[in-house]
Structure formats: C-alpha cells, structure tokens
C-alpha positions in Angstrom: 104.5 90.3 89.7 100.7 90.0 90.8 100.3 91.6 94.1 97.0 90.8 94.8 95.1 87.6 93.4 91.6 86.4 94.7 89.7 82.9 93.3 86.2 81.7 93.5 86.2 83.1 96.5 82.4 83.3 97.4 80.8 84.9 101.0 77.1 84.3 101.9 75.7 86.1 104.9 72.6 84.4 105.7 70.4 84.6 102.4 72.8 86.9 100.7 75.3 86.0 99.0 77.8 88.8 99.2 80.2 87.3 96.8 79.8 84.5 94.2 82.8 83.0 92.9 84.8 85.8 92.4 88.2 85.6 90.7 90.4 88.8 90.1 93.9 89.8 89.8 96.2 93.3 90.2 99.6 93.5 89.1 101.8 95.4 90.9 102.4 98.9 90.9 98.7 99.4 88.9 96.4 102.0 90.2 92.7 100.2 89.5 89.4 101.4 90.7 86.3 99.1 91.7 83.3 100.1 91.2 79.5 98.9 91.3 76.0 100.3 93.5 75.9 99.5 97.2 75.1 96.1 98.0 77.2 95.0 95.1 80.2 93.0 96.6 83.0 95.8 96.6 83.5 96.5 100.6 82.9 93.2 101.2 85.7 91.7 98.7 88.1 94.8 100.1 87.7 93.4 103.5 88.3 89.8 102.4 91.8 91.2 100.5 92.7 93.0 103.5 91.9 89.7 105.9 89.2 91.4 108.0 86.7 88.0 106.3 87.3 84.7 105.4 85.5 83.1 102.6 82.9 80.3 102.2 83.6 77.1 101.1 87.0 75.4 100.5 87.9 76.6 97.2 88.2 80.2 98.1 91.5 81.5 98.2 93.3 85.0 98.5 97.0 85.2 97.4 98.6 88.7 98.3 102.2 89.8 97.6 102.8 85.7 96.5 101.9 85.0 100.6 98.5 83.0 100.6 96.4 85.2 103.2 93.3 83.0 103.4 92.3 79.9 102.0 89.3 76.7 102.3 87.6 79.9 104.8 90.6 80.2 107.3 93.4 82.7 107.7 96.3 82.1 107.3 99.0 83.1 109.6 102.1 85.0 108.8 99.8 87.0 106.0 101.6 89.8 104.6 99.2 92.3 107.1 101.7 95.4 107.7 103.0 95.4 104.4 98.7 96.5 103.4 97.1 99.1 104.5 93.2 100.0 104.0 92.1 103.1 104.5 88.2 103.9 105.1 85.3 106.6 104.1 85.7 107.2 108.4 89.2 108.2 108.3 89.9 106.4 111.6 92.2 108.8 113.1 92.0 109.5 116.8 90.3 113.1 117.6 92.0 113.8 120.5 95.5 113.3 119.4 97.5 115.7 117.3 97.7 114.6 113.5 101.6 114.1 113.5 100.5 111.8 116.5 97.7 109.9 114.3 100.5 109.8 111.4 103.2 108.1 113.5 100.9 104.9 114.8 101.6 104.3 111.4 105.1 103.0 112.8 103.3 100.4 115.3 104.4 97.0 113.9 107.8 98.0 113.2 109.0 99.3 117.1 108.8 97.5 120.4 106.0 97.4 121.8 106.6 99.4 125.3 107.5 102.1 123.2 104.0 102.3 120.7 102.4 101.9 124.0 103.8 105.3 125.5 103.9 107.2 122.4 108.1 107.1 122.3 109.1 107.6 118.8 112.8 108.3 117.8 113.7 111.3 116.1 114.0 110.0 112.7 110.6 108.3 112.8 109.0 112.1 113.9 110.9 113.2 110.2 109.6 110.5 108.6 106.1 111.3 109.6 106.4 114.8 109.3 107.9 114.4 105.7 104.4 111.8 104.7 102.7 114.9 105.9 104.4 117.1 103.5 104.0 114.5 100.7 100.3 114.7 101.2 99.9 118.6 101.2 99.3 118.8 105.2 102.5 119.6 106.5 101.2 123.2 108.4 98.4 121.4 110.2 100.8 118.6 112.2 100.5 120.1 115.5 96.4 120.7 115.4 94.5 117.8 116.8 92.8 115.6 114.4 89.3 116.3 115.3 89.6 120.3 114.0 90.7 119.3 110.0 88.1 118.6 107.3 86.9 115.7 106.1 89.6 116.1 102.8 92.3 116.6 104.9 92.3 113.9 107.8 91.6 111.3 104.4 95.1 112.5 103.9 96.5 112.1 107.4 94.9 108.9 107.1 97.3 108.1 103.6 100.2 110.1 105.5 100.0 107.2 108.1 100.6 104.0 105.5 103.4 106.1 104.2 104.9 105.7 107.3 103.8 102.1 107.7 105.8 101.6 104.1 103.0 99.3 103.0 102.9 97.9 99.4 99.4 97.6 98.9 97.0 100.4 99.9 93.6 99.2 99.4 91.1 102.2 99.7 87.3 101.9 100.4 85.3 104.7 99.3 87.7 107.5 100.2 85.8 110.4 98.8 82.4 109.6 98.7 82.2 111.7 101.9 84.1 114.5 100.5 83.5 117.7 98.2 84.5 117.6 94.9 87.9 119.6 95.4 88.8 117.5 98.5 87.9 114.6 96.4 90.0 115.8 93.5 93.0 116.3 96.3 93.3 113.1 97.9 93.0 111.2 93.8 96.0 113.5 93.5 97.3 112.1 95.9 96.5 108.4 95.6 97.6 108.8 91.7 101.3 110.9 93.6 101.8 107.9 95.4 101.3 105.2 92.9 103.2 106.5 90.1 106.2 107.7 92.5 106.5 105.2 94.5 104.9 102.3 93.1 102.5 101.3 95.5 99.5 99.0 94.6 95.8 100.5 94.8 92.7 99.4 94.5 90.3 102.0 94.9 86.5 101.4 95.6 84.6 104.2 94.1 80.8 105.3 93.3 82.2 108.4 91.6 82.8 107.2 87.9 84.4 110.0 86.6 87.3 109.6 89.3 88.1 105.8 88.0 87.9 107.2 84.4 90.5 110.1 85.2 92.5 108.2 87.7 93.0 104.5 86.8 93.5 102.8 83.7 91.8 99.6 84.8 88.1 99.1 86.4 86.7 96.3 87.9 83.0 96.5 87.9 80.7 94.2 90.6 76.9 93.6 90.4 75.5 91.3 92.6 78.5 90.0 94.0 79.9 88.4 90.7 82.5 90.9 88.6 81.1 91.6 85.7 83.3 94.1 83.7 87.2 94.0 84.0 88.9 96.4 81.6 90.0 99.7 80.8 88.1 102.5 82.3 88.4 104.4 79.0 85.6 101.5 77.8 83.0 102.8 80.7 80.2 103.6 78.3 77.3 105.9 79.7 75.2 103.1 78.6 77.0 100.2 80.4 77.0 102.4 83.6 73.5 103.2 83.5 72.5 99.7 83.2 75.0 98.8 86.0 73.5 101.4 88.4 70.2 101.3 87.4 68.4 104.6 88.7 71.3 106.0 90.3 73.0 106.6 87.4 71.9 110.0 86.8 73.6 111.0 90.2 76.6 109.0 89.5 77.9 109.7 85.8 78.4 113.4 85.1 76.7 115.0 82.2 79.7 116.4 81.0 80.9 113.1 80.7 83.4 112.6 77.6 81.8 111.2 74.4 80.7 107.5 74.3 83.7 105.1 74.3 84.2 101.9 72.9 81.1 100.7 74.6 80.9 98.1 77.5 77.7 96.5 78.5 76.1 93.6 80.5 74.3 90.7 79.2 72.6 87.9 80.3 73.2 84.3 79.5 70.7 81.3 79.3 71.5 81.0 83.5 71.2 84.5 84.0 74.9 85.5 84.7 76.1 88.8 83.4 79.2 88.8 81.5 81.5 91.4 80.0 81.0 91.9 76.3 82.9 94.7 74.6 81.1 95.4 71.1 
C-alpha cells in the first residue's frame, strides 16, 4: 500500500520556484533517501508531505496513508498528522527538560489535554518511553536534561519520541548533516532498526551519499525543484553525482567510494528538463 504519494505538486516563492511539478510515490514499509544540493527542492517537498506548506495551483495534490492531506493549495482537515512524524537537523527537544521528559511529549495527541498540560503521564506511558530510549541506545542518559547530550544523541531522543507517538511515517530532514561520522553512523542504525523491525515508512533527506547508498535501497534525487533520478541507490554513479552536485561533489562522495555502478546520469531535453536515463 503507498503511504505517501505527491502529484504535480509545484511551490513558487516569489521568483523561485521551489518545486515544479513534482510527482513521487513511497510504498510502505520502504526506507528511501532524498537527496540533491541546497536549494534543490528536498526540505521544501518534506514540509509539504508533512503539511507544514500547501502547494501552488489547483492540481497539486498530497495523498498520505490513502488520507488526502492537501489538495488545489489547501489543507485538508482530518490529515493523518499524529500518525507522521518529522524529525529535524535541530533536534527540537526542550533544554531544560529532562530527556525521558522530551521523549514522553511524544504521547501529546493521544491523552487529555489537562494532563499533557501538567506533565501527568501514567505509569505505563513512563515504560513506554523509557523502553523507546532503550531501543535507541540512550536508556542511561533519561534522567539528564536534554541540553547536556551531544548532538548524536538528542537526534535519538528526538526518534525515541515518534516511537512513543506510534507514528507510521517518519519523514527525516537532514538528520546527520550536523553530526560526526560515528554519531551519524548511530542514528542510520537506528533509522534502518526501526524500519526493518517495525515497519515504519522513511524518507530520509540526506547530502551524505554514502549513507543513502548503505542505508536505503531507493533514491530520489531533486535538482532545481523537479526530481530527476528515482531508482536504486546502488545505480548512484560518481559521475551522475558529480554532475548533480556540481562543485560540491568532491566534499559530498567519498573517495573510497565503491567501484562505478550501473551508471545514472542527467540529460537535457530540447526544453531543457533533466530526465533520468540509466545507460
């Protein structure tokens, strides 16, 4: 069953136009990464999934977990919101609170209000948050306050709390680019954990390439806010990502990279689009 679908959904902001006529779709249960330099369209189509935008136009539309979220640039109410979660490069916990603390708003939604309000959370719902810590490799630190872990580690209070929050979809925007390389490698771990146990949906925005090649078996690839590669990540040539990235590339693709796949590369029609072309 498709758990998220997006089509020609387009998003001009002034002069730019953020996103032209996109159209993608993720099954679910797949793990898929997006990737594409800054500027390209990939935070700005994750906020549009999560229903933080609305499109341009009327034949945008955004379809997620078969409940239409947006469509001719409106919101739709009722949309699925608690059962996604996004989680961002700023971690968004609260510094002054303690991280089981930060880990338990994940249950606002679900209990009465009154009782999110004063921070009165049943017994059961402390175990469930203190067992999302666990899951996540945390479990010693749920008594510290937020503000005192590292960067790695409040990313994964951050994915401890939409355990809690039992979403479906867990939409991630640039996790690690904020994060060593071990931290990074710990919280793909535990994306990857929490996909292949328990089935959750990710999409995963990335500007680390050899993550989405080691992590997910599909990559979506945005330039200019049109998709222009959508495949599997074991197709990312050097070359394709070089062209893609331009000058960055020598930061973003690792030497060691593994020997040239099946390549992928970009080319441009008579109306200058750039399509996906495996040769």
């Amino acid at each position: 069953m498709t758990a998220i679908s997006v089509s020609s959904l387009s998003k001009r902001y002034g002069k730019t136009r953020a996103l032209d006529n996109v159209s993608i779709e993720v099954q679910r249960g797949e793990m898929v990464a997006l990737i594409g330099a800054s500027g390209s369209g990939k935070s700005t189509l994750i906020r549009h999934i999560a229903g933080l935008e609305v499109g341009d136009g009327e034949a945008g539309k955004v379809v997620v977990l078969g409940e239409v979220s947006q469509t001719a640039g409106r919101l739709v109410r009722g949309r699925p919101a608690g059962r996604v979660a996004v989680i961002f490069q700023q971690f968004n916990l609260v510094g002054r609170l303690s991280v089981l603390t930060n880990v338990l708003i994940g249950h606002l939604g679900r209990v009465p209000r009154w009782r999110g309000t004063l921070g009165l959370f049943s017994r059961s719902e402390r175990e469930k948050a203190a067992t999302a810590l666990a899951r996540v490799g945390i479990p010693s630190v749920a008594a510290q306050r937020s503000s005192t872990l590292s960067g790695g580690q409040q990313q994964r209070a951050a994915i401890a709390r939409t355990l809690v929050q039992e979403a479906e979809i867990l939409i991630a925007d640039e996790p690690i680019s904020a994060l060593d390389p071990s931290s990074a490698r710990r919280v793909m771990d535990v994306l990857a954990n929490i996909n292949s146990q328990d089935s959750i949906t990710i999409l995963v925005s990335l500007h680390q390439i050899e993550y989405a090649r080691r992590y997910c078996k599909r990559t979506i690839a945005m330039r200019d806010g049109r998709v222009v590669y959508d495949g599997p990540s074991t197709s990312l040539s050097n070359s394709f990502l070089a062209e893609l990235y331009g000058d960055a590339s020598e930061e973003l693709v690792l030497p060691k990279s593994p020997a040239e796949p099946l390549p992928a590369r970009l080319v441009r029609s008579s109306c200058l689009k750039p399509v996906h072309v495996l040769a």
